[in-house]
C-alpha positions in Angstrom: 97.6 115.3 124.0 100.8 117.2 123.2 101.3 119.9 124.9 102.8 122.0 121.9 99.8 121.5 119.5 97.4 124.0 119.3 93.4 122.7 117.7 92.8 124.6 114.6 89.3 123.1 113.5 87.2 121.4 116.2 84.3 119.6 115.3 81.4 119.6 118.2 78.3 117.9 119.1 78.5 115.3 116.7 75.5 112.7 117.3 77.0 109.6 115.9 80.9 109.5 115.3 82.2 106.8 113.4 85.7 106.4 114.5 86.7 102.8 112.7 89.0 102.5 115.3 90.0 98.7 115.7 91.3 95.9 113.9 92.6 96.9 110.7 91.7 95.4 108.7 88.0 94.2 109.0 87.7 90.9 108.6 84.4 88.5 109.3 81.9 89.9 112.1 84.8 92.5 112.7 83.5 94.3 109.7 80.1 94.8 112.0 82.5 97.6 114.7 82.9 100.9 113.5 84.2 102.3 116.4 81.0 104.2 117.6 81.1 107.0 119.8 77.9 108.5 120.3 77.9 112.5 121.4 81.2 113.2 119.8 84.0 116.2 118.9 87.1 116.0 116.8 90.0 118.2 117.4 92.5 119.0 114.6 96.1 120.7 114.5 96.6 121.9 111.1 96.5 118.2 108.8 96.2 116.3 111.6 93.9 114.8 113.9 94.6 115.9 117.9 92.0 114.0 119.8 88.6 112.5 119.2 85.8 110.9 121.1 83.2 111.7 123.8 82.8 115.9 123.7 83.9 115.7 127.7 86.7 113.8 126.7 87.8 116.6 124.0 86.3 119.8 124.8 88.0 121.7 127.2 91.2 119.1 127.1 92.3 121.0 123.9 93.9 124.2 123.7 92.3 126.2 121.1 94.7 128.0 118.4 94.4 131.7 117.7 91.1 131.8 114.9 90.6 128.0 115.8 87.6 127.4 113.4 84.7 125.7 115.5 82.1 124.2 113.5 78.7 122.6 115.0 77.8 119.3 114.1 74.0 119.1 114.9 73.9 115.6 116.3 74.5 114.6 112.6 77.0 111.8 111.7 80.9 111.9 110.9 82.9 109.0 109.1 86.3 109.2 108.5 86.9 110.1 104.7 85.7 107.8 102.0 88.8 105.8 100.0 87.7 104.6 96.3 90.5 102.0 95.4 89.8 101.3 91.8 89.0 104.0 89.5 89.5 105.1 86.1 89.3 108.8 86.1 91.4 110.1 82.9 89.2 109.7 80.0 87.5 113.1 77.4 84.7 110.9 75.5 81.7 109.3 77.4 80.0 105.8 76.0 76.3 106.8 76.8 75.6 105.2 73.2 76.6 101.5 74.5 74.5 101.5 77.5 71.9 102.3 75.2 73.0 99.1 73.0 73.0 97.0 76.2 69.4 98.0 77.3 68.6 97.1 73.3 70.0 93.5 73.8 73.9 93.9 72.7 76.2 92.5 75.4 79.4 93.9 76.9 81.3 91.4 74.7 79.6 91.6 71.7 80.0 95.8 72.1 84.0 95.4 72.3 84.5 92.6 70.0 82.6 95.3 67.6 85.1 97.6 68.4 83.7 99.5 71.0 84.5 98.8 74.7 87.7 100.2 76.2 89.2 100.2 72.8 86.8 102.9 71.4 88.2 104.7 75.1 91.7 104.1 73.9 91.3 105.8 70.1 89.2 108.7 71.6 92.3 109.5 74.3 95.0 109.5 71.9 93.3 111.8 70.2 92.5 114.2 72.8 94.9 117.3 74.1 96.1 116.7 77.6 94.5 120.0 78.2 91.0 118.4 77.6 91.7 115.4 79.7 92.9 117.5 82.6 90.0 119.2 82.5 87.5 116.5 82.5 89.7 114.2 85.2 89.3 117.8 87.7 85.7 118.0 86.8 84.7 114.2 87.9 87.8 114.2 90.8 85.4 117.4 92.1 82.4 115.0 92.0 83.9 112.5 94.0 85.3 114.8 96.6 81.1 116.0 96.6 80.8 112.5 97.5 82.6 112.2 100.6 85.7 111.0 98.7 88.9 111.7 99.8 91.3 109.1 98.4 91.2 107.2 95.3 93.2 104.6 93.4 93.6 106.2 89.8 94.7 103.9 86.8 95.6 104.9 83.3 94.7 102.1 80.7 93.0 104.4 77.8 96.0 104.6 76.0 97.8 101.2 75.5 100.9 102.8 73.6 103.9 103.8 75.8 103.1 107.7 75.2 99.3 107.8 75.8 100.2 105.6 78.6 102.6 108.2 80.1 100.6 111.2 79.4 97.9 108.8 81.3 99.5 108.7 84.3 101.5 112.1 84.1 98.1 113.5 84.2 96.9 111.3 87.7 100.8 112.7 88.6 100.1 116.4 88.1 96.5 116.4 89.4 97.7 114.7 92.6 99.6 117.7 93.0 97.0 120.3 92.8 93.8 118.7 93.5 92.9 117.6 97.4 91.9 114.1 96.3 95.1 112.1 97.2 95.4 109.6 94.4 97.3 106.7 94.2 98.4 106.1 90.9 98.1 102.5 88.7 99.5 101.8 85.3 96.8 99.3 83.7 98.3 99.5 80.0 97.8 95.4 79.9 93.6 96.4 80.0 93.1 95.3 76.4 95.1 94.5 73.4 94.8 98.2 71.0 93.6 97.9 67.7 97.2 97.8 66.0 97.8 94.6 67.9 95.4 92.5 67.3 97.0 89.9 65.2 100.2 89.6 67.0 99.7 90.1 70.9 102.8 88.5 71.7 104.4 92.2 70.5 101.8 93.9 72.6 103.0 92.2 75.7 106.5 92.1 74.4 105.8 95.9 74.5 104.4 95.9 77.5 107.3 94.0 79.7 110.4 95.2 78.2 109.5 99.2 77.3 106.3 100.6 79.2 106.4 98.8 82.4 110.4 99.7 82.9 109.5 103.2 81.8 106.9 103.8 84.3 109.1 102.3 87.0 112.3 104.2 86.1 109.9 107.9 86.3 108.3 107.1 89.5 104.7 107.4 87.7 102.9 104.3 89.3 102.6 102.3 92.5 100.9 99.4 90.9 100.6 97.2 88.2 97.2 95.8 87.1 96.3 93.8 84.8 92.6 92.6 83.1 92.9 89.1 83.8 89.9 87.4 81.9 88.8 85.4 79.1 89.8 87.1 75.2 91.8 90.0 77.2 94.6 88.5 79.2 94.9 84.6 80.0 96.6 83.1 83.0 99.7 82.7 81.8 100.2 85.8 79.8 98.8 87.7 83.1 102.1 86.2 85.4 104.7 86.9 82.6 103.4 90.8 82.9 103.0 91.0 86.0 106.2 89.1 87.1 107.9 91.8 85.2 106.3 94.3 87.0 107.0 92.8 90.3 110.5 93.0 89.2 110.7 96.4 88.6 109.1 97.8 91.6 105.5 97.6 91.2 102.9 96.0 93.4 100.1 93.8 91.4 96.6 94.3 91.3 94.5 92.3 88.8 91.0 92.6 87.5 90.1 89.4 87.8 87.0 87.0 87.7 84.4 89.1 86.2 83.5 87.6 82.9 83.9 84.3 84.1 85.8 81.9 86.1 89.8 81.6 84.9 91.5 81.3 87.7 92.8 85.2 87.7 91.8 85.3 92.1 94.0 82.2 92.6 96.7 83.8 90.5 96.1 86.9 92.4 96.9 85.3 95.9 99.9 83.3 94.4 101.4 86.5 93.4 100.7 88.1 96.8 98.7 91.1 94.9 97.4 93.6 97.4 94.1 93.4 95.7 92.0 91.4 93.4 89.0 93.3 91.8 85.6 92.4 90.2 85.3 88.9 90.7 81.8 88.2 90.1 83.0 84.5 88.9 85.2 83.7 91.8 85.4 80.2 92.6 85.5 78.7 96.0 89.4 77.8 95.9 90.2 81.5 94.9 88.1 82.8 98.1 90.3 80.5 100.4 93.5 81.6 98.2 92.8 85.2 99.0 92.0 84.9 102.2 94.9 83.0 103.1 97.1 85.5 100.8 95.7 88.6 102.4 94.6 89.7 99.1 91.7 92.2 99.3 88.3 91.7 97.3 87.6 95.1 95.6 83.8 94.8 95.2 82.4 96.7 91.9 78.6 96.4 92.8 78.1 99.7 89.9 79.6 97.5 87.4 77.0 94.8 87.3 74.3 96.7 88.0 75.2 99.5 84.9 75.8 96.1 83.0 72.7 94.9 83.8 74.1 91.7 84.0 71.9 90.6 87.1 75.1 88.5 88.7 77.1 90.2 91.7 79.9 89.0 93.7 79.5 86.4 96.2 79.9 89.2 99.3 79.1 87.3 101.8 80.5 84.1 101.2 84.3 86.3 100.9 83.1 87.7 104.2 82.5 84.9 106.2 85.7 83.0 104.9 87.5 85.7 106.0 88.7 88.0 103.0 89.5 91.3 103.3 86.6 93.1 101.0 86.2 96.4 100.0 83.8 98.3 97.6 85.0 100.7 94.9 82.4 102.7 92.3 85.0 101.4 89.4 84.4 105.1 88.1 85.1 104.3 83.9 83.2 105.7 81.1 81.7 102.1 79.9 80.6 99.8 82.7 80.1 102.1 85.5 79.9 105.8 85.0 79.6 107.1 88.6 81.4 108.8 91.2 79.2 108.3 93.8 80.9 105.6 96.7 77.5 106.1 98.7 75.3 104.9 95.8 77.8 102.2 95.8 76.7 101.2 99.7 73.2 100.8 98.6 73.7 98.1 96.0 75.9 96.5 98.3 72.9 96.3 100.8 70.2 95.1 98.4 72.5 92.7 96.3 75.2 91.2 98.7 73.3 92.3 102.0 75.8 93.9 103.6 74.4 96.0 106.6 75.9 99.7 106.9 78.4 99.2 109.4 80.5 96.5 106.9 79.7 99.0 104.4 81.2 101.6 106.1 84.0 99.0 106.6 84.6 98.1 103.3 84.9 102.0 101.8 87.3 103.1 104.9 89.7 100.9 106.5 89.5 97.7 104.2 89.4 99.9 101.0 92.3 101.5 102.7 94.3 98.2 103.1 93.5 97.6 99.1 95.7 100.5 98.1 98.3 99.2 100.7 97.7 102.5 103.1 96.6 100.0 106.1 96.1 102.4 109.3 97.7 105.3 107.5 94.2 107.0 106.4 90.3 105.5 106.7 89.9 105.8 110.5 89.8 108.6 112.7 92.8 108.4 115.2 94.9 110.8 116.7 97.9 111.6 114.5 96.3 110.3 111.4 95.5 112.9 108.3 92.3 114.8 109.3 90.1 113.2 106.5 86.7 113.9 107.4 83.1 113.7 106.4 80.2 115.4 108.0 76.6 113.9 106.8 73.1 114.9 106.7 72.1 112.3 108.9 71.2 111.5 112.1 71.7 107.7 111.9 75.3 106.0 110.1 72.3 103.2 109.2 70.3 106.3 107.1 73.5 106.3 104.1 72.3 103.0 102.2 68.8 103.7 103.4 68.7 107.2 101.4 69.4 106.8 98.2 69.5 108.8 95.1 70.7 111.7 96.9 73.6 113.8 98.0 73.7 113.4 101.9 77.4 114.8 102.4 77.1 118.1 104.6 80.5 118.7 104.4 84.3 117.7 104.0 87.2 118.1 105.6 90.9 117.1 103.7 94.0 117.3 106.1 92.0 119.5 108.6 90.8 121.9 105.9 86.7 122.3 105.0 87.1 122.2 101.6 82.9 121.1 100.7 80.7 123.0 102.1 
């Protein structure tokens, strides 16, 4: 341990520690190693993490800063902080109306092709203040963080214009600032075709390559590109014109891909050496070699389907055993899955692609870290790493898909501060 760092927070007589040291990332049976260390502590210097493991191999090896903050675990459970890598978080009006239509009999596609769907999202943003949508994106980025939460992937995608787009992601720019969620920010403006382009698409994307994607590149205001790749949104080949583009200017790909029905969108997503694909409910067997050979992870939206009611998930297991990288996001949006609770989303990833615990844990830490390229930079609890942490109410790791329906987070800690208490 250096010899110049003080602990400021030390975390003691933890009963189960869940380190997720080891292979990053999970792939296959590895998904099954958390990196358990049973009677644990945690020692942090100021963001970062100092030491962790067994309590004899921390406690009393540290020197303790000056009002070094000690907090007692009671035997409960620690995990490193959750990463959510596909969100949609700015958004003012709520679609509580179409879940109603679905449970009447309407289908997603029918709903959009009505007009509602993401482009009843995309009027409803224009027209609200970037004051409003602040407000709301702070009020669901605090439910998250109740969550266990720590990190998200944030896209825009409400606006589809080149200034609702920007205010989009200038929002997810200045809330990264001053909210302790770190978010990693996506421009998604190819989600949909808007209502003014309906009859001549080829503008849209015209639109779309030569003035917002070069925009957002040139101000810094996204990471990624993503793009819904799927049958009457994007087709194959209008999906690598965009994001070829976008490659070009700087931005990594991500795709939606898959979820409607099978088109290909997971082999595109492994040609183009996207860091993620995401839905893919429909994905066919050559796309799960394709990714696993491209090192493309599966994002896993388990909410979706089951907010859909569409009674089809992702073949989990299959992408497990043939070796993809797979992670599982809440897809946080106000029309096919309005939560933003990660640990619901371990539950449904138990019951309908019977994934134990431990790969769930695995798929919202280290792989879910790999899907928004921070590979071994966050989602495991190592010395020198951000001190990202989350204490549960739980004796057992096994008790957080087990549990259900409730808020089991005792507390978080974001760079070595308790900030949920």
């Amino acid at each position: 341990m250096p010899p110049d760092k003080k602990t400021t927070l030390l975390i003691r007589n933890v009963g189960q520690l869940v380190t997720m040291e080891g292979p990053v990332p999970r792939l296959g049976d590895q998904m099954k190693d958390i990196g358990l260390v049973e009677d644990g502590a945690v020692a942090v210097a100021g963001e970062e993490i100092l030491a962790v493991g067994k309590s004899d191999e921390v406690e009393g090896h540290v020197d303790l800063a000056e009002g070094c903050r000690v907090v007692d675990a009671h035997k409960s459970v620690i995990t490193p902080g959750l990463i959510d890598p596909h969100t949609h978080p700015v958004f003012s009006r709520t679609r509580e109306n179409e879940f109603e239509m679905r449970i009447l009999g309407k289908s997603y596609t029918e709903i959009a092709a009505s007009g509602g769907g993401i482009r009843a999202s995309v009027r409803d943003l224009r027209e609200t203040s970037r004051e409003q949508l602040v407000k709301k994106t702070t009020e669901r980025l605090n439910k998250m963080l109740s969550f266990g939460i720590t990190t998200i992937e944030a896209k825009s995608g409400y606006g589809l214009s080149t200034e609702s787009e920007i205010k989009s992601l200038e929002i997810i720019r200045d809330l990264n600032e001053a909210h302790v969620i770190d978010m990693v920010p996506t421009f998604l403006g190819a989600h949909e075709i808007p209502d003014e382009y309906r009859d001549k698409r080829r503008e849209y994307i015209d639109l779309l390559i030569n003035e917002m994607i070069p925009r957002v590149a040139s101000e810094k205001l996204a990471e990624f590109c993503d793009i819904f790749c799927e049958e009457g949104v994007f087709n194959i080949e209008e999906s690598r014109s965009i994001m070829s583009a976008a490659g070009k200017h700087g931005l990594k790909s991500k795709f939606h891909a898959d979820e409607l029905a099978s088109t290909g969108g997971a082999e595109l997503a492994a040609e183009m050496d996207a860091v993620s694909a995401d839905h893919l409910v429909f994905i066919s067997d050559d796309g799960i070699r394709a990714m696993a050979k491209a090192e493309t992870a599966a994002v896993l939206l388990p909410g979706t389907c089951f907010s859909l009611g569409s009674g089809r998930y992702a073949p989990a297991r299959k992408m497990i055993d043939s070796g993809v990288i797979v992670a599982l996001s809440t897809d946080c949006n106000p029309g096919s899955s309005f939560t933003e609770s990660l640990p619901l989303m371990v539950t449904l990833a138990a019951l309908h692609y019977k994934m134990t615990a431990a790969e769930s844990l695995s798929a919202v830490t280290v792989n879910a870290a790999c899907a928004i390229d921070r590979g071994r930079q966050i989602g495991l609890l190592a010395a020198g790493l951000p001190a990202d942490m989350v204490i549960w109410d739980m004796g057992d790791y096994r008790e957080l898909p087990y549990h259900y329906g409730v808020n089991l987070v005792r507390a978080v800690i974001k760079r070595g501060k308790v900030v949920i208490e």
